[in-house]
Backbone as CSV, one residue per row, in Angstrom:
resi,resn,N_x,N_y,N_z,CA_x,CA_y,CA_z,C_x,C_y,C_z
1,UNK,-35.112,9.548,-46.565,-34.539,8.222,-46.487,-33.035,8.339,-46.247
2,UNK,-32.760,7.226,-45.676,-30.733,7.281,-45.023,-30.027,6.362,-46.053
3,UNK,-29.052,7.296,-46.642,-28.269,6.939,-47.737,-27.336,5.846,-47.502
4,UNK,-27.048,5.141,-48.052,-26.452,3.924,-47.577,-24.959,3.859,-47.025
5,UNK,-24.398,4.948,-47.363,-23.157,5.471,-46.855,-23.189,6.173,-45.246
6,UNK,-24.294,6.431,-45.106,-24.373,6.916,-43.912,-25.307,5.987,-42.898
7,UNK,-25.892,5.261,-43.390,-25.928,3.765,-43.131,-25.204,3.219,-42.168
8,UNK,-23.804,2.800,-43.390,-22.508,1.984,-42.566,-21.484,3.197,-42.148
9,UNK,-22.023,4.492,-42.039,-21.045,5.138,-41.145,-21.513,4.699,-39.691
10,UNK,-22.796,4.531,-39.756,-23.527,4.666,-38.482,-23.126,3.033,-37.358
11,UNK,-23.778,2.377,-38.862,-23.055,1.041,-37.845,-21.905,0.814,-37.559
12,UNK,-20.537,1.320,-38.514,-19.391,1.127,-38.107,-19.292,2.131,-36.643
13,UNK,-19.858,2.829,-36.602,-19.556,4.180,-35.382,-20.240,2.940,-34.056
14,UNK,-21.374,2.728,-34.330,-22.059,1.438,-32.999,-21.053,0.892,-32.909
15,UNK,-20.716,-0.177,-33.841,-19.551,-1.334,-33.388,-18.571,-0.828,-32.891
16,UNK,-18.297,-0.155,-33.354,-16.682,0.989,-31.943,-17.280,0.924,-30.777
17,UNK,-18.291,1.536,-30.875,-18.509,2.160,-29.787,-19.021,1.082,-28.668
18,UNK,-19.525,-0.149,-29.001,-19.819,-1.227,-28.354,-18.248,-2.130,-28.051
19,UNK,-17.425,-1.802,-28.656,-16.561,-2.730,-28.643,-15.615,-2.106,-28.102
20,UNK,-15.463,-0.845,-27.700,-14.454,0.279,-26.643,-14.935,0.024,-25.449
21,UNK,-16.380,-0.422,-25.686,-17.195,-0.295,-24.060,-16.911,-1.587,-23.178
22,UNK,-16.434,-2.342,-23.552,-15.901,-3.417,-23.131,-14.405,-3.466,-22.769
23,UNK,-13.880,-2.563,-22.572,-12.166,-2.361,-22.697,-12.250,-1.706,-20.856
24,UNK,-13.563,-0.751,-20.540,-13.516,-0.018,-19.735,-13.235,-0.989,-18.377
25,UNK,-12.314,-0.590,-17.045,-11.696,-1.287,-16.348,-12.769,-0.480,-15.134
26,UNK,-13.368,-1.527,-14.356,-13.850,-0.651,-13.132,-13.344,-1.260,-11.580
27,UNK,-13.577,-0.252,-10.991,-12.541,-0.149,-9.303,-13.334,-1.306,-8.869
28,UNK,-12.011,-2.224,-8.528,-12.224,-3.740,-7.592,-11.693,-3.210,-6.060
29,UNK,-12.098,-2.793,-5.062,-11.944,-2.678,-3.801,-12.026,-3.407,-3.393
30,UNK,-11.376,-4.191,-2.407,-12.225,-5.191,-1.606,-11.708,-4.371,0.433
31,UNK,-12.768,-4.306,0.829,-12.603,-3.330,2.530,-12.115,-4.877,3.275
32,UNK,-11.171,-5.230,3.466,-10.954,-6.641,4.685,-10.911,-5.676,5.980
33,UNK,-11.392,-6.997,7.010,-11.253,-6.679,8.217,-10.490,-7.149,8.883
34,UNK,-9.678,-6.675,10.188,-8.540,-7.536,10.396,-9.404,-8.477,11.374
35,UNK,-8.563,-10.083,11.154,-9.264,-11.054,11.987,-10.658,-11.617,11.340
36,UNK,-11.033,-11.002,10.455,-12.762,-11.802,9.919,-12.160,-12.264,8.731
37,UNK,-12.447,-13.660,8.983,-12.725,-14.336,7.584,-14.109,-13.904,6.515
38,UNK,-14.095,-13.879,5.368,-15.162,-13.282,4.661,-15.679,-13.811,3.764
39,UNK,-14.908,-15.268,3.882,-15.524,-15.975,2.631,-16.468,-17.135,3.335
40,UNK,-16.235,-18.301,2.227,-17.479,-19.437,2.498,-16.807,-19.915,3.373
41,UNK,-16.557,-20.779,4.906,-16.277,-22.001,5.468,-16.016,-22.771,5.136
42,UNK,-15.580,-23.800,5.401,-15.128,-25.072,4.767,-15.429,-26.140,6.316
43,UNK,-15.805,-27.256,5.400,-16.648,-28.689,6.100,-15.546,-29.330,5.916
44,UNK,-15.480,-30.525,6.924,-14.300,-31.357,6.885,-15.042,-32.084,5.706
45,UNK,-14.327,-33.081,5.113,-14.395,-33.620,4.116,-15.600,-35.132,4.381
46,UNK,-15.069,-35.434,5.941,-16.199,-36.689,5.978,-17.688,-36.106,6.630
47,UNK,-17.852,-34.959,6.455,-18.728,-34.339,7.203,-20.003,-34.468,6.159
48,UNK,-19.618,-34.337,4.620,-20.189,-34.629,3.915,-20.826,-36.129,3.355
49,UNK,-22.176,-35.813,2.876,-22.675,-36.996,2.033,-21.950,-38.047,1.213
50,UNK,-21.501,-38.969,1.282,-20.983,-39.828,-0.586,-21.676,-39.056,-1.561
51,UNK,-20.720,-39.300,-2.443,-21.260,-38.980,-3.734,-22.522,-39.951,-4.403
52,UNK,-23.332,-39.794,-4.958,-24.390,-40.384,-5.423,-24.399,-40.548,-6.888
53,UNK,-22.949,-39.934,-7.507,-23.313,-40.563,-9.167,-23.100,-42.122,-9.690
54,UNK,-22.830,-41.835,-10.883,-22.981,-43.184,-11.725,-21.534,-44.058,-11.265
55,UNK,-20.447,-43.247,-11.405,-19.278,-43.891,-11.022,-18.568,-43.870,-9.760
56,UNK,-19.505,-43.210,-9.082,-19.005,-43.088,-7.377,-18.940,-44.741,-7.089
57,UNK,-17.747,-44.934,-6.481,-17.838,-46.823,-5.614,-17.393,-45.882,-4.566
58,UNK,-17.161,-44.810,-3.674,-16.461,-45.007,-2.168,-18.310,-44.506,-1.763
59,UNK,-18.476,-45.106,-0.343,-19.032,-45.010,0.110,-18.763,-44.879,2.086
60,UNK,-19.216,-44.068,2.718,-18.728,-43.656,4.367,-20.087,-43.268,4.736
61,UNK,-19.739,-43.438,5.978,-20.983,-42.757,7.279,-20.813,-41.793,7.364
62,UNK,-21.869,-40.809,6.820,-21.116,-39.103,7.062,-21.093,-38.475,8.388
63,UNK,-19.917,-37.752,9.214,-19.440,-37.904,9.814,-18.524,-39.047,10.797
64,UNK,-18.108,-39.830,10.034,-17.003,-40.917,10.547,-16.089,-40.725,9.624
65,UNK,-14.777,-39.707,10.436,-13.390,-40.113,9.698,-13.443,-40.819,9.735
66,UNK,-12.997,-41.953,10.691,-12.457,-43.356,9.845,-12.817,-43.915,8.878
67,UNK,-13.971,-44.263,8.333,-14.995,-44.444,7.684,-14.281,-43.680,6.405
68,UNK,-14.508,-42.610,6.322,-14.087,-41.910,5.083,-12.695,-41.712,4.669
69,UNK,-11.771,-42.276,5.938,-10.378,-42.479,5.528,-10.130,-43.936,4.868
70,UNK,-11.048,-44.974,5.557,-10.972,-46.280,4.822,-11.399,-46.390,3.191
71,UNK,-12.859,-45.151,3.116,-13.353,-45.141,1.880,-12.304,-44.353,0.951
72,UNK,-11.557,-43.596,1.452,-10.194,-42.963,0.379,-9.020,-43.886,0.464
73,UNK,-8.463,-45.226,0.724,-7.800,-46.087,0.608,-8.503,-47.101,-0.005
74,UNK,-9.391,-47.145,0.323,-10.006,-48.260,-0.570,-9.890,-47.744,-2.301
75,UNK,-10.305,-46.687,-2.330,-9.926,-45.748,-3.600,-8.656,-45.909,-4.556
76,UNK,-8.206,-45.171,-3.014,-6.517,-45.276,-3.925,-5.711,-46.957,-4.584
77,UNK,-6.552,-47.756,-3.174,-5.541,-49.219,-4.257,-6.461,-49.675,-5.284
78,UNK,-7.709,-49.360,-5.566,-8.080,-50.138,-6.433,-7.780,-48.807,-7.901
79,UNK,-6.582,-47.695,-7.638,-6.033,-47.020,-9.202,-5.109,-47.371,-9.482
80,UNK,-4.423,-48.399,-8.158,-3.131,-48.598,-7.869,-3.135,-49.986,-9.169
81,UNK,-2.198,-49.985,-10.403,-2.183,-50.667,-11.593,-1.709,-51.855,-11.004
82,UNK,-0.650,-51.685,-10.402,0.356,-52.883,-9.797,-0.749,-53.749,-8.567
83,UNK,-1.345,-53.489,-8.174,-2.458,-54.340,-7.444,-3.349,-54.835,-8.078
84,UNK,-3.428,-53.797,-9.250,-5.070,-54.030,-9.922,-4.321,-55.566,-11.111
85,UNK,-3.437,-55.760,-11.050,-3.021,-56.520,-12.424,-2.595,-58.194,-11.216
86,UNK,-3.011,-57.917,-10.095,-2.188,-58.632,-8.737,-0.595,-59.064,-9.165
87,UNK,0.093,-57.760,-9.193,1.261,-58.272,-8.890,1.876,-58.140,-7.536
């Protein structure tokens, strides 16, 4: 049978040893290429759907800037306090 002193030698020796192992730093390389982009793309902004939650009010034709430039002004004056109070 394991004496109880050698017990908590044992677990104190784990917990080091689990908790050093987390300190260890490993090689972040990254190889770029010249001229290639490598990440995600990016969509113009009206290219996308409206939002569909609870507090979404702008609504656009996806794909119509205008549309989605009217739906981000329409936005902005109704945060606008000084309109919202009609002064």
């Amino acid at each position: 049978m394991i004496s109880a002193r050698k017990l908590v030698v044992a677990i104190a020796a784990l917990a080091a040893t689990a908790g050093l192992t987390g300190c260890g730093e490993t090689e972040q390389v990254i190889m770029y290429q010249q001229g290639k982009y490598q990440g995600k793309p990016d969509t113009r902004p009206w290219d996308n759907d409206p939002g569909a939650g609870l507090y979404t009010t702008s609504t656009w034709t996806k794909g119509d800037k205008s549309s989605w430039e009217a739906a981000l002004k329409s936005r902005s004056q109704s945060q606008n306090e000084y309109v919202r109070i009609g002064g």
